[in-house]
PyMOL Python script that loads the backbone (N, CA, C, O; Angstrom):
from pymol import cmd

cmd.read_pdbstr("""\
ATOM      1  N   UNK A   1      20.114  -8.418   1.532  1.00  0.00           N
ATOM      2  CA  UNK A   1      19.257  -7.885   0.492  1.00  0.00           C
ATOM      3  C   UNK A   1      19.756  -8.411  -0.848  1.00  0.00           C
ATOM      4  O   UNK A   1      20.896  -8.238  -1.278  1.00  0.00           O
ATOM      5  N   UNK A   2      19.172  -8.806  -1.211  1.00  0.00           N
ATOM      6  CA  UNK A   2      19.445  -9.260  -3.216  1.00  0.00           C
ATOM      7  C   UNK A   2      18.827  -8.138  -4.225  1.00  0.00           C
ATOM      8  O   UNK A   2      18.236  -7.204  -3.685  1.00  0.00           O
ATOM      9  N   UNK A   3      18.912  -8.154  -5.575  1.00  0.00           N
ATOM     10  CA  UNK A   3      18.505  -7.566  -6.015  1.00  0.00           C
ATOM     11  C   UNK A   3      18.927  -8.082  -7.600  1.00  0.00           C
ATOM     12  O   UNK A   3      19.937  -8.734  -7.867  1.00  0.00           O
ATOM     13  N   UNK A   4      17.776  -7.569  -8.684  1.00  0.00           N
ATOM     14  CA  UNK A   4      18.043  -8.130 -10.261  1.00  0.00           C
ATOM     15  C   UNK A   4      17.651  -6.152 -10.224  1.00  0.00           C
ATOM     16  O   UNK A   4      17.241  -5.298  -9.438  1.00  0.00           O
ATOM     17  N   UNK A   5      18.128  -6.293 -11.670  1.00  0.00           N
ATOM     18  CA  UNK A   5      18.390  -5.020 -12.118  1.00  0.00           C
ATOM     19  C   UNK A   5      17.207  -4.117 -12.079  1.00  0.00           C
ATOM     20  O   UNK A   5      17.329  -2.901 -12.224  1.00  0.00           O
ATOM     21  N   UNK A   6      16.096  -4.688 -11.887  1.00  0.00           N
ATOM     22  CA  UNK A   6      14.805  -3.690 -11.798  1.00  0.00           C
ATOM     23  C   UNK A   6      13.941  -4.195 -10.258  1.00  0.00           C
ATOM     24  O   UNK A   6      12.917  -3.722  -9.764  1.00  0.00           O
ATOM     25  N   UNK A   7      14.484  -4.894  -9.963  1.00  0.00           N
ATOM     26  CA  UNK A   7      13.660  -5.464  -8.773  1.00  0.00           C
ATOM     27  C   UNK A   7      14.664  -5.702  -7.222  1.00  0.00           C
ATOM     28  O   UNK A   7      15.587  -6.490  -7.015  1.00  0.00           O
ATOM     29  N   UNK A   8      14.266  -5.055  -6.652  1.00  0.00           N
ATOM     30  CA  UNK A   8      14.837  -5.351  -4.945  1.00  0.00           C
ATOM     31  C   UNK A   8      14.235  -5.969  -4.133  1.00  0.00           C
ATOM     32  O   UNK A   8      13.118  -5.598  -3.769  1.00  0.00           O
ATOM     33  N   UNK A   9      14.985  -7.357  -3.519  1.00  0.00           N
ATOM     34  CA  UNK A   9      13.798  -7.886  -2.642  1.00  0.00           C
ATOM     35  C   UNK A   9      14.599  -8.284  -1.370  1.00  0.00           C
ATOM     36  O   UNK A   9      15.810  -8.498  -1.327  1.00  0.00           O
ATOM     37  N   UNK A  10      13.765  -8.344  -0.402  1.00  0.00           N
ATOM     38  CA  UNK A  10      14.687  -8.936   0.975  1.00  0.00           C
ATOM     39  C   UNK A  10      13.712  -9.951   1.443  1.00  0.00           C
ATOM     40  O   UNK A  10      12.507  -9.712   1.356  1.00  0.00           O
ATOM     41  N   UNK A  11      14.320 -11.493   2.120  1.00  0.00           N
ATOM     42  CA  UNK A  11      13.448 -12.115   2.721  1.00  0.00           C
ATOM     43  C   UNK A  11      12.356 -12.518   1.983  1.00  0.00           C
ATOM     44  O   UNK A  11      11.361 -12.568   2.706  1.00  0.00           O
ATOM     45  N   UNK A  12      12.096 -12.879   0.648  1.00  0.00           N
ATOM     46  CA  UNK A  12      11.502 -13.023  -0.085  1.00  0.00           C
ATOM     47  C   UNK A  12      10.262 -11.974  -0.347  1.00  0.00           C
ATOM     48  O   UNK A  12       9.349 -12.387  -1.061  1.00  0.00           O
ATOM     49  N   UNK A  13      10.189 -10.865   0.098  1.00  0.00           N
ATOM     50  CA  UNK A  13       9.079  -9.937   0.118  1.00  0.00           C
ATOM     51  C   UNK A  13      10.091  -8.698  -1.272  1.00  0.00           C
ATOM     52  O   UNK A  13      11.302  -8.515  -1.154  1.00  0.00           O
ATOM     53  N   UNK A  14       9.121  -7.929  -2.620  1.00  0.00           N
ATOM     54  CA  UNK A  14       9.593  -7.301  -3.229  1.00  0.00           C
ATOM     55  C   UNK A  14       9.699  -6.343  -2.321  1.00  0.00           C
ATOM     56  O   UNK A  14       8.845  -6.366  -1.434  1.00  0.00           O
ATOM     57  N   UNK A  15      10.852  -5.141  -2.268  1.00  0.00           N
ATOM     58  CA  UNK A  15      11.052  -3.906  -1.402  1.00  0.00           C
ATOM     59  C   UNK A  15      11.195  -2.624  -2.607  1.00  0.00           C
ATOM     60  O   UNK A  15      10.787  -1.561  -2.138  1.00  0.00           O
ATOM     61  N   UNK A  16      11.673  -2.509  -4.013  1.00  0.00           N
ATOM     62  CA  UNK A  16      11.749  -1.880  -4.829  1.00  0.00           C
ATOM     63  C   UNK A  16      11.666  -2.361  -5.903  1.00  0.00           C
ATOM     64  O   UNK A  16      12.168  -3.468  -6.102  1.00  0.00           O
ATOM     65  N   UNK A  17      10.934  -1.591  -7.031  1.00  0.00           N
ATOM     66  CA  UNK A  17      10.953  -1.784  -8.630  1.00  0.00           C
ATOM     67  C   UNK A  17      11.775  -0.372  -9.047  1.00  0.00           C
ATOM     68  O   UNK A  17      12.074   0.582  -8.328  1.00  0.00           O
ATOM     69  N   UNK A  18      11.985  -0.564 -10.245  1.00  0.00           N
ATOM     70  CA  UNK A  18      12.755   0.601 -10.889  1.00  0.00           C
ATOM     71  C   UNK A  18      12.216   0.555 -12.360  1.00  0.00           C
ATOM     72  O   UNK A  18      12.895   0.284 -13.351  1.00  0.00           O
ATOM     73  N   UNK A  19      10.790   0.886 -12.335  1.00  0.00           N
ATOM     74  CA  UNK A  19      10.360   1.150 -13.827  1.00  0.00           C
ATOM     75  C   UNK A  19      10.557   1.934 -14.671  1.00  0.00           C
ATOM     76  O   UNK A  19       9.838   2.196 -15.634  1.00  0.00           O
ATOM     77  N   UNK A  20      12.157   2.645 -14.203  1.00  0.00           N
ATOM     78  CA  UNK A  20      11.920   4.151 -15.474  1.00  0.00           C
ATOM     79  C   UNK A  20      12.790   3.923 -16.681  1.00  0.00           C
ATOM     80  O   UNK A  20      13.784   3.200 -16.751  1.00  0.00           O
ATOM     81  N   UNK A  21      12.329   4.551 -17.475  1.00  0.00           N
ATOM     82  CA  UNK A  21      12.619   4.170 -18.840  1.00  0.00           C
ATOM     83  C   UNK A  21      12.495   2.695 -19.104  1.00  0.00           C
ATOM     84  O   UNK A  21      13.399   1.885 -19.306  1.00  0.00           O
ATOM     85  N   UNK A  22      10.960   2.475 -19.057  1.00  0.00           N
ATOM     86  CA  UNK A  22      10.404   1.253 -19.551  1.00  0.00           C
ATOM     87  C   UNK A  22       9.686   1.370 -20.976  1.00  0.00           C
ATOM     88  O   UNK A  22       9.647   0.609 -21.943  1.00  0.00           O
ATOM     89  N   UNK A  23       8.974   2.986 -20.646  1.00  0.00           N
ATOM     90  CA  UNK A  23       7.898   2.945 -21.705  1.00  0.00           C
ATOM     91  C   UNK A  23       6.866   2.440 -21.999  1.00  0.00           C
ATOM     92  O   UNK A  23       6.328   2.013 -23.021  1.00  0.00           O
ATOM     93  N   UNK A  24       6.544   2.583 -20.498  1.00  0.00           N
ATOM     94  CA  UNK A  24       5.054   2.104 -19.428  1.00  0.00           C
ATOM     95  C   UNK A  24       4.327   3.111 -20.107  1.00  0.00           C
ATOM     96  O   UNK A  24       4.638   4.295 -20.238  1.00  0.00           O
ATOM     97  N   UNK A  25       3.085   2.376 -20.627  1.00  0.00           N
ATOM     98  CA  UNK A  25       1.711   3.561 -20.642  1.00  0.00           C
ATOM     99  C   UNK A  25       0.157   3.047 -19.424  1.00  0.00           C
ATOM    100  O   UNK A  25      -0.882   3.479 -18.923  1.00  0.00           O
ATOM    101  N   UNK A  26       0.773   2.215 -19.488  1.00  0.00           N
ATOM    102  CA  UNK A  26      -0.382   1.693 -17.697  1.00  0.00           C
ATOM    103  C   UNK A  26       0.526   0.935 -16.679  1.00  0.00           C
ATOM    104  O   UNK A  26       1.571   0.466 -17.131  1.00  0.00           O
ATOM    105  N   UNK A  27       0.356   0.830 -15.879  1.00  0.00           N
ATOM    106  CA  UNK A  27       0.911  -0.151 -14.879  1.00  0.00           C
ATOM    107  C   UNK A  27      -0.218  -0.952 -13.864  1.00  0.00           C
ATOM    108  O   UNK A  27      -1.293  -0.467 -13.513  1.00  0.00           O
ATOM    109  N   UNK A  28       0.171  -1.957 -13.581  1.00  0.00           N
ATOM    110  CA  UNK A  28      -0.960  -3.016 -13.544  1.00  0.00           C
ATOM    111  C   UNK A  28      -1.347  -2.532 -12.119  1.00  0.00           C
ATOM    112  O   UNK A  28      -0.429  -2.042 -11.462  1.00  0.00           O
ATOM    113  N   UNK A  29      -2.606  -2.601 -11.537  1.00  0.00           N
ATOM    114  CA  UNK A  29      -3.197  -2.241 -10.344  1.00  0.00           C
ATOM    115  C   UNK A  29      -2.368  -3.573  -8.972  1.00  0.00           C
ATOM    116  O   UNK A  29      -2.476  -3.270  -7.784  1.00  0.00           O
ATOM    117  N   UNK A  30      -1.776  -4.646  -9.281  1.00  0.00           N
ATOM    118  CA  UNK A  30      -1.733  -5.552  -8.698  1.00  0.00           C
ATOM    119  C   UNK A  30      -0.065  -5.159  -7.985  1.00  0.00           C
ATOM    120  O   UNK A  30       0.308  -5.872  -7.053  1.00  0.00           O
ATOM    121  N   UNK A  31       0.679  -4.245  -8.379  1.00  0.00           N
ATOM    122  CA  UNK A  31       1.383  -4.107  -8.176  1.00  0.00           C
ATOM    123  C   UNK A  31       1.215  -3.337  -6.516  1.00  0.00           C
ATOM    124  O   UNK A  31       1.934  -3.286  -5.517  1.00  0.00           O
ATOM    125  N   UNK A  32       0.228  -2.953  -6.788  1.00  0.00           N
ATOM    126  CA  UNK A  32      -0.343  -2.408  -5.403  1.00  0.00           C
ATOM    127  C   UNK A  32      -0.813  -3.411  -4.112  1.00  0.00           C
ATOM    128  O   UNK A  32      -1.355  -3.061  -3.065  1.00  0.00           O
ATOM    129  N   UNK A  33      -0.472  -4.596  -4.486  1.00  0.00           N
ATOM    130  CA  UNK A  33      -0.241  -5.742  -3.008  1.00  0.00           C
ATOM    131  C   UNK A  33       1.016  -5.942  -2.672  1.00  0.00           C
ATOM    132  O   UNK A  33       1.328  -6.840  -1.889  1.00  0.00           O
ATOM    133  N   UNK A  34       2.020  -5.009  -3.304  1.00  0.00           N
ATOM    134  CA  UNK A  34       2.727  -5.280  -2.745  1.00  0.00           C
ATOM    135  C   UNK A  34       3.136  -4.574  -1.681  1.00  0.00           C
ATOM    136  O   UNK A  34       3.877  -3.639  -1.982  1.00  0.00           O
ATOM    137  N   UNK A  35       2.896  -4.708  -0.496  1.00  0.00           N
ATOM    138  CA  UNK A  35       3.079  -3.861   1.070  1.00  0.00           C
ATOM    139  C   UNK A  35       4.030  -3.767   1.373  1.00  0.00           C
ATOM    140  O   UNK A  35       4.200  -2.868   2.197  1.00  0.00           O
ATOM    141  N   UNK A  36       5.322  -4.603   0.945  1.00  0.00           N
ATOM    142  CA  UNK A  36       6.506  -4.389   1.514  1.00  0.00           C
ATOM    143  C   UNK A  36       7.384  -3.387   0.768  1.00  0.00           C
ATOM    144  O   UNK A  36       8.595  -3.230   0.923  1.00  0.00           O
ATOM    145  N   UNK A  37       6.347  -2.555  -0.299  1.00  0.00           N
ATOM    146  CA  UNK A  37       7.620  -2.177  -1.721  1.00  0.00           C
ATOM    147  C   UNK A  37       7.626  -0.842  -0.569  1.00  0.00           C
ATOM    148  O   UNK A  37       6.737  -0.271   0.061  1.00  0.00           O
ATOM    149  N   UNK A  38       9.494  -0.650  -0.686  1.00  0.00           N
ATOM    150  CA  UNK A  38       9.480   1.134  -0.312  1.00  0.00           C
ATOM    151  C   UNK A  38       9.818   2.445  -1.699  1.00  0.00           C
ATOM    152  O   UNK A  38       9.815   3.663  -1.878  1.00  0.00           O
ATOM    153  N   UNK A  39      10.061   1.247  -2.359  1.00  0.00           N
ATOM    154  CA  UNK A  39      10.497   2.572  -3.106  1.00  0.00           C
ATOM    155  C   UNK A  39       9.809   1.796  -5.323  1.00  0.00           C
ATOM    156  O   UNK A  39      10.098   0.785  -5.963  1.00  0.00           O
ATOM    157  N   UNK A  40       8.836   3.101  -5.638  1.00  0.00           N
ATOM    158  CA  UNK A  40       9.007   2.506  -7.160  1.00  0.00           C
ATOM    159  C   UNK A  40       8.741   3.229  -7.950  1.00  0.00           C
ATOM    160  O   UNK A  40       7.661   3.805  -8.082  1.00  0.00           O
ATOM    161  N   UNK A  41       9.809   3.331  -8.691  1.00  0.00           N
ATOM    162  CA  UNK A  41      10.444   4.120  -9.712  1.00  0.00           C
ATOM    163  C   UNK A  41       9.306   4.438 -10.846  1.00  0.00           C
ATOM    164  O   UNK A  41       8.920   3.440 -11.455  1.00  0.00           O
ATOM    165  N   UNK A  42       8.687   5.746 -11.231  1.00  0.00           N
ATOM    166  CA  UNK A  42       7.926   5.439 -12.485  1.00  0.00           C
ATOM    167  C   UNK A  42       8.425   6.379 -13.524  1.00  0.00           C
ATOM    168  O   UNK A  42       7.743   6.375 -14.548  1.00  0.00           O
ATOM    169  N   UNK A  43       9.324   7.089 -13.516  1.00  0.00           N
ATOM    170  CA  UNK A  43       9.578   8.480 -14.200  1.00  0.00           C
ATOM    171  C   UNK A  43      10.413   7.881 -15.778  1.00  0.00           C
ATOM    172  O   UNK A  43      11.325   7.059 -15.870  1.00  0.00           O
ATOM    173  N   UNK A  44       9.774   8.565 -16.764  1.00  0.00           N
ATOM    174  CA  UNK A  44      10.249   9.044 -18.125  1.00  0.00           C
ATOM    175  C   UNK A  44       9.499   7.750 -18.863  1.00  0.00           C
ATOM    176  O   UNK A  44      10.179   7.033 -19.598  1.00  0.00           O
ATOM    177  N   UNK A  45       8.430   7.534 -18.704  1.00  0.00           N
ATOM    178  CA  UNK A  45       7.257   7.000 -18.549  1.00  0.00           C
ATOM    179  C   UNK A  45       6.121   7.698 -19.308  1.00  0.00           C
ATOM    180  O   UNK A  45       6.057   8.923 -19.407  1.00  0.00           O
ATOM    181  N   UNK A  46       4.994   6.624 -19.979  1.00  0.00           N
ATOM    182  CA  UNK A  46       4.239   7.567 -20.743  1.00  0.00           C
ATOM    183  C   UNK A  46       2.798   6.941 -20.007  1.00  0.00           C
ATOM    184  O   UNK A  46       2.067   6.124 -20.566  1.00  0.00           O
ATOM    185  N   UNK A  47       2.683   7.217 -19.341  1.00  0.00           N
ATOM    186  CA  UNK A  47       2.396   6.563 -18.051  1.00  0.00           C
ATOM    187  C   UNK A  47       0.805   8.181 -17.749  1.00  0.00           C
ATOM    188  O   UNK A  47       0.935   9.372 -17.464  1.00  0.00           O
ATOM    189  N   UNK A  48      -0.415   7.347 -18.004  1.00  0.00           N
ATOM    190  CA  UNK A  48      -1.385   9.099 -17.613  1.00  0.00           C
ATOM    191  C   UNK A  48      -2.896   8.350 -17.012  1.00  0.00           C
ATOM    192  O   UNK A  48      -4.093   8.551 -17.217  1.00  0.00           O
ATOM    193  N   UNK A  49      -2.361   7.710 -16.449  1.00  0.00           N
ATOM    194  CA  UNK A  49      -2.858   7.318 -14.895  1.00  0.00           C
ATOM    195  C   UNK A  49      -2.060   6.342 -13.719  1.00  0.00           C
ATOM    196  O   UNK A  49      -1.162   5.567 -14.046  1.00  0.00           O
ATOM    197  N   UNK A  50      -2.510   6.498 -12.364  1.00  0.00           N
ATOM    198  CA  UNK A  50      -1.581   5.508 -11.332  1.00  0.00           C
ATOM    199  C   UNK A  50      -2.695   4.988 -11.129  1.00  0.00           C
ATOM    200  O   UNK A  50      -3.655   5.733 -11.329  1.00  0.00           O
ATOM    201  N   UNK A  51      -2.985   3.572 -10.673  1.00  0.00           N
ATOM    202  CA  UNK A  51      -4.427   2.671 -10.191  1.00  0.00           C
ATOM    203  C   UNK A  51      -4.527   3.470  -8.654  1.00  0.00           C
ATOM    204  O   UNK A  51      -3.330   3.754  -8.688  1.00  0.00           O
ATOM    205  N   UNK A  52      -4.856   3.902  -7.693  1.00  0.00           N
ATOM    206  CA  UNK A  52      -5.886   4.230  -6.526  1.00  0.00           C
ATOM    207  C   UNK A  52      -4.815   3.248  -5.864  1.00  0.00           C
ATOM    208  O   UNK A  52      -3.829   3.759  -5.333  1.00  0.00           O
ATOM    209  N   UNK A  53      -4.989   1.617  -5.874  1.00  0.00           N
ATOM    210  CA  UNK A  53      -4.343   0.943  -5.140  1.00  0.00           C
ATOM    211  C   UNK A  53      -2.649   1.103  -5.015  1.00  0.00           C
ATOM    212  O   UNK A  53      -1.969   0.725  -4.061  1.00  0.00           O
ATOM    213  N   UNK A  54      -2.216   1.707  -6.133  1.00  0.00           N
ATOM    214  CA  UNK A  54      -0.834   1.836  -5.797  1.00  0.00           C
ATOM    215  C   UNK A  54      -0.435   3.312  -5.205  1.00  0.00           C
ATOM    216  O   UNK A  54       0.443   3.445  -4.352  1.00  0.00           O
ATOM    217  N   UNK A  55      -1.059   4.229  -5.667  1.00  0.00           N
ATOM    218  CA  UNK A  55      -1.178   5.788  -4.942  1.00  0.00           C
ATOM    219  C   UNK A  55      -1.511   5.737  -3.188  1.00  0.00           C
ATOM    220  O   UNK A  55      -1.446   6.706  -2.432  1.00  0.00           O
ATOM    221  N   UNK A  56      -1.901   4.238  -2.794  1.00  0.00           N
ATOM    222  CA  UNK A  56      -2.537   4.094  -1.765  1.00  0.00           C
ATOM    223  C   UNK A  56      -0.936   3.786  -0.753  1.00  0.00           C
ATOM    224  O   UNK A  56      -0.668   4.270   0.347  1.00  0.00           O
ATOM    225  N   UNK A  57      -0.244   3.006  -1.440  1.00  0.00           N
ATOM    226  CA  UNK A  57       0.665   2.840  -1.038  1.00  0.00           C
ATOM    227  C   UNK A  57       1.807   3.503  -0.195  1.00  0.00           C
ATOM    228  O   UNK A  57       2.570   3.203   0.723  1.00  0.00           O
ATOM    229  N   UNK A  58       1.416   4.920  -1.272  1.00  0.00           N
ATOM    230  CA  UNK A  58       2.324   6.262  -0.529  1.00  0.00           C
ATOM    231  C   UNK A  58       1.981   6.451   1.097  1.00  0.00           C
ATOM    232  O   UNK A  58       2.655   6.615   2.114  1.00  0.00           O
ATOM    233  N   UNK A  59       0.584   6.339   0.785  1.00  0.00           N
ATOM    234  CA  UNK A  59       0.068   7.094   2.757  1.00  0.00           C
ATOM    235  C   UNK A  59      -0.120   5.626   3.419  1.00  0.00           C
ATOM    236  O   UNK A  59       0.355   5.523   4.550  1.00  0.00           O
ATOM    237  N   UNK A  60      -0.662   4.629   2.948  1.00  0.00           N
ATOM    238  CA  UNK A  60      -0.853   3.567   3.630  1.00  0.00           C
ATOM    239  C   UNK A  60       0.721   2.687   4.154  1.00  0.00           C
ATOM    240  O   UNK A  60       0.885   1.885   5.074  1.00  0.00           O
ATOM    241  N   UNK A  61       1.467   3.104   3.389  1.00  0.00           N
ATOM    242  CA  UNK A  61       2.823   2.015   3.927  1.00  0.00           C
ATOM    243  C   UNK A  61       4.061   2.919   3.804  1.00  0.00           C
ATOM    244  O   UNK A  61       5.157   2.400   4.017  1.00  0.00           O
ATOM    245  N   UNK A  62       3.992   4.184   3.489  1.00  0.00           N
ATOM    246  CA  UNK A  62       4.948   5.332   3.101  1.00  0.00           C
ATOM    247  C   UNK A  62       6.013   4.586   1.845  1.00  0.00           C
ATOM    248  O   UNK A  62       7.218   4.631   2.095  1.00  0.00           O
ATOM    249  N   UNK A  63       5.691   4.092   0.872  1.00  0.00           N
ATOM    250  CA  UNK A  63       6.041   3.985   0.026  1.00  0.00           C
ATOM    251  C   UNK A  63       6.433   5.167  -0.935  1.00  0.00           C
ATOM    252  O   UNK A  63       5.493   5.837  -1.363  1.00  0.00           O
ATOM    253  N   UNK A  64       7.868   5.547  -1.377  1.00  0.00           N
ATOM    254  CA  UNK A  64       8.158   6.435  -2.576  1.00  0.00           C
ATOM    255  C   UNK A  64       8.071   6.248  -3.485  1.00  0.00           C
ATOM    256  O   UNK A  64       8.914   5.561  -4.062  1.00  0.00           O
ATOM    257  N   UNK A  65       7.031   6.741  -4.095  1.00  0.00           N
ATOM    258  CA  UNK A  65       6.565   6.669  -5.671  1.00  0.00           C
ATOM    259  C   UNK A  65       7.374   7.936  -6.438  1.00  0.00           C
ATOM    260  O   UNK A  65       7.046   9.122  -6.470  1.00  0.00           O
ATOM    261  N   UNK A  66       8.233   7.452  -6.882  1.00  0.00           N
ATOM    262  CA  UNK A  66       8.686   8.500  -8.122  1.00  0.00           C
ATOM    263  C   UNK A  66       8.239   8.871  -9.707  1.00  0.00           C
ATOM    264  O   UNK A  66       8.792   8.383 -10.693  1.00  0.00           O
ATOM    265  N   UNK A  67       7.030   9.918  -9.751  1.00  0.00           N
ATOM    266  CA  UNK A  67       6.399  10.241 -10.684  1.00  0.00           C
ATOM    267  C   UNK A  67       7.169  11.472 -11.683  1.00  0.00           C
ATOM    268  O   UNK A  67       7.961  12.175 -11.056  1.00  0.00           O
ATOM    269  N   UNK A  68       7.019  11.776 -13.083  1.00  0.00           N
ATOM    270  CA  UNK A  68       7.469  12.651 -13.578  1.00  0.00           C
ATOM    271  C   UNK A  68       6.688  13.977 -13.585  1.00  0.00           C
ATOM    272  O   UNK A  68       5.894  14.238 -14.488  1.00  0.00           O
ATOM    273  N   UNK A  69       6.958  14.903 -12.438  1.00  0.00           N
ATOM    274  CA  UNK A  69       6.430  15.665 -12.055  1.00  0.00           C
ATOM    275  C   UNK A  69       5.796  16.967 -13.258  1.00  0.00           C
ATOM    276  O   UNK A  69       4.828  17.708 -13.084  1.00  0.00           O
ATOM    277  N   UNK A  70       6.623  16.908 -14.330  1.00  0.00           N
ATOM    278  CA  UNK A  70       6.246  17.738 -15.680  1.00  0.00           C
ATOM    279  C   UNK A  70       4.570  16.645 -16.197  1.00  0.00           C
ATOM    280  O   UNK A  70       3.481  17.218 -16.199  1.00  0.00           O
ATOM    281  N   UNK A  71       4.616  16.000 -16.358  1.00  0.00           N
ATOM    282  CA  UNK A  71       3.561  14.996 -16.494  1.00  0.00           C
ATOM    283  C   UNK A  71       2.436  14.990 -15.495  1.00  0.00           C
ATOM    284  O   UNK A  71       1.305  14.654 -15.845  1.00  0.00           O
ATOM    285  N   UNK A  72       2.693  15.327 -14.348  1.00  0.00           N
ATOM    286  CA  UNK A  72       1.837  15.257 -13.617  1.00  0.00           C
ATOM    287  C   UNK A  72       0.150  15.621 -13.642  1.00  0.00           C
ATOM    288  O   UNK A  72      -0.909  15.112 -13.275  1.00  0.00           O
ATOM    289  N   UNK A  73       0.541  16.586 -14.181  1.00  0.00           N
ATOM    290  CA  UNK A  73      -0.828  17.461 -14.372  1.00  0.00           C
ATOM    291  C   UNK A  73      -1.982  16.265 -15.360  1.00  0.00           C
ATOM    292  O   UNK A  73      -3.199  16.090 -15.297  1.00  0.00           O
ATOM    293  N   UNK A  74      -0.983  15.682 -16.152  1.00  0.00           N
ATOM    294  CA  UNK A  74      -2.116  14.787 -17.382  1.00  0.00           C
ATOM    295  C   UNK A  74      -2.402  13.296 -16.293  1.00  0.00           C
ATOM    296  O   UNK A  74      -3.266  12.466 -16.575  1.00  0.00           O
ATOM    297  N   UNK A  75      -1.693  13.207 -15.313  1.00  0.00           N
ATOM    298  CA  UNK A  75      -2.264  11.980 -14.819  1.00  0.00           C
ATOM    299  C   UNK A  75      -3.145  12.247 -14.020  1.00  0.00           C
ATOM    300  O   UNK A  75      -3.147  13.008 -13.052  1.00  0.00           O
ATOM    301  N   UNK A  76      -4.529  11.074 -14.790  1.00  0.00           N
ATOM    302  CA  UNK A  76      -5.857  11.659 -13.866  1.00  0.00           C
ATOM    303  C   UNK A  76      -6.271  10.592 -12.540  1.00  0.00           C
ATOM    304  O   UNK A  76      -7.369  10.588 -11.984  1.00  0.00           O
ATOM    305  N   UNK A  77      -5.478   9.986 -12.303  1.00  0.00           N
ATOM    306  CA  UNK A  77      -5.302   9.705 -10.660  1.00  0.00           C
ATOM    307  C   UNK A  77      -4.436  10.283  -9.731  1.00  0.00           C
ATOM    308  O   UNK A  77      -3.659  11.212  -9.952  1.00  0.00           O
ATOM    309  N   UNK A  78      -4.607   9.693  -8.689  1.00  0.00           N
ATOM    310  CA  UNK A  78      -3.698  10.036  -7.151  1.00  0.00           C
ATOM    311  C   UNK A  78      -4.001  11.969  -7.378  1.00  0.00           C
ATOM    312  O   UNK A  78      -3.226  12.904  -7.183  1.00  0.00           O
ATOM    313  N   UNK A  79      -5.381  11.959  -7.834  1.00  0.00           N
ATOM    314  CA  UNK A  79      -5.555  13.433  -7.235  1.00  0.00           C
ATOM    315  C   UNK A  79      -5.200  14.414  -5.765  1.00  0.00           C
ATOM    316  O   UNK A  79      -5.291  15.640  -5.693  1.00  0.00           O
ATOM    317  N   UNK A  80      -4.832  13.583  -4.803  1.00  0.00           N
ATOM    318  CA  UNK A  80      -4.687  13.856  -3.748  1.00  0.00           C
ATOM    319  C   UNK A  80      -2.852  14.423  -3.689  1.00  0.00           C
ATOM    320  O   UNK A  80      -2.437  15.132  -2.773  1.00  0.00           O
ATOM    321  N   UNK A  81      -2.146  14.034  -4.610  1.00  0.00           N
ATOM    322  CA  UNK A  81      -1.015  14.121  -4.398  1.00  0.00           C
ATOM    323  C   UNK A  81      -1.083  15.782  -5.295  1.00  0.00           C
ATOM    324  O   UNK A  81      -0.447  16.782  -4.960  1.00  0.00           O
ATOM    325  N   UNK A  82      -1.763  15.702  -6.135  1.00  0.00           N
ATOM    326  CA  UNK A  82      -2.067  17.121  -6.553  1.00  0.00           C
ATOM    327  C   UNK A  82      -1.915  18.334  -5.743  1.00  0.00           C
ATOM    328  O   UNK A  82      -1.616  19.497  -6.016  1.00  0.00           O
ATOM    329  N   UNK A  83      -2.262  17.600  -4.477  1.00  0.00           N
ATOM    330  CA  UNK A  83      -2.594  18.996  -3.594  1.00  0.00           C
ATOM    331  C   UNK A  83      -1.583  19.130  -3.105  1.00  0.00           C
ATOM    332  O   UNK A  83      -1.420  20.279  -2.694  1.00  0.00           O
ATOM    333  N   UNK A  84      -0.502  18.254  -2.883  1.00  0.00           N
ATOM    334  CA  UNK A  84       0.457  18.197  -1.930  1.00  0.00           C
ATOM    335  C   UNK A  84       1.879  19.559  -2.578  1.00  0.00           C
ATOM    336  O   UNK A  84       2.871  20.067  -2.055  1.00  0.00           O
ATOM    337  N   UNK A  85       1.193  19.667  -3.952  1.00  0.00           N
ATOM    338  CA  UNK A  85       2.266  20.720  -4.586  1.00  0.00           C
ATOM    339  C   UNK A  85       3.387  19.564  -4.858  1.00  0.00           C
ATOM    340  O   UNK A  85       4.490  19.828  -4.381  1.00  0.00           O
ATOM    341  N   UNK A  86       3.319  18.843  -5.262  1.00  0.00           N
ATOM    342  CA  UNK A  86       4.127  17.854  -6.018  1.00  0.00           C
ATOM    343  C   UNK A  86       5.202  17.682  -5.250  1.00  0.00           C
ATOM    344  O   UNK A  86       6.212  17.774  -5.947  1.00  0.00           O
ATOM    345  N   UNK A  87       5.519  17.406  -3.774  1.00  0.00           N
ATOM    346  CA  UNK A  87       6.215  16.364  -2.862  1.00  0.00           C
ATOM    347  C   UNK A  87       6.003  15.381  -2.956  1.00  0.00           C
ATOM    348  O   UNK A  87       4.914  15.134  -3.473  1.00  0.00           O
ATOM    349  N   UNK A  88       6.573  14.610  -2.679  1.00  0.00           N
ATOM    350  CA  UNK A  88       6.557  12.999  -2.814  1.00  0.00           C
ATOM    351  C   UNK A  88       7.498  12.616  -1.340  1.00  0.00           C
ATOM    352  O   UNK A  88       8.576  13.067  -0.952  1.00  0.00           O
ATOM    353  N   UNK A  89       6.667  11.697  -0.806  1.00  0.00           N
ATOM    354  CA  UNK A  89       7.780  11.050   0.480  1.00  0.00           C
ATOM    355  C   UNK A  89       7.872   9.790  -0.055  1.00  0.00           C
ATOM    356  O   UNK A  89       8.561   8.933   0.498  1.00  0.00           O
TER     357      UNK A  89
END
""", "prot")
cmd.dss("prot")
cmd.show_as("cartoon", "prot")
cmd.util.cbc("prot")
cmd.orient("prot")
């Protein structure tokens, strides 16, 4: 496994980002091809939506999305995780 300070990759496929404390207010929908990511960091973030395609990630490839759960309420995607009472796998 290799890794640069915000990015983890194995085998040339990305496996983790670590976006927190970027001072993200969108994050790009494209980030959501990435199938191999397991784990990506979004917390302390001003961040008040996730694109559909990366929320997709969680149930489609069990990807851990780490959101700032105090924030949660203002982000008006990944409504579905709403319901979950703010677990995250």
């Amino acid at each position: 496994m290799d890794s640069w300070d915000e990015v983890t990759h194995r085998n040339g496929n990305v496996t983790g980002l670590d976006l927190e404390d970027t001072n993200l207010m969108v994050i790009i929908p494209e980030i959501g091809n990435l199938t191999n990511l397991s784990q990506l960091y979004l917390t302390n973030n001003s961040l008040t939506s996730i694109p559909q395609v990366i929320c997709d990630l969680e149930t489609n490839n069990g990807t851990t999305i780490l959101k700032d759960l105090r924030k949660l309420l203002m982000i008006k995607r990944c409504h579905p995780l709403l319901k979950t009472g703010g677990h995250f796998s």
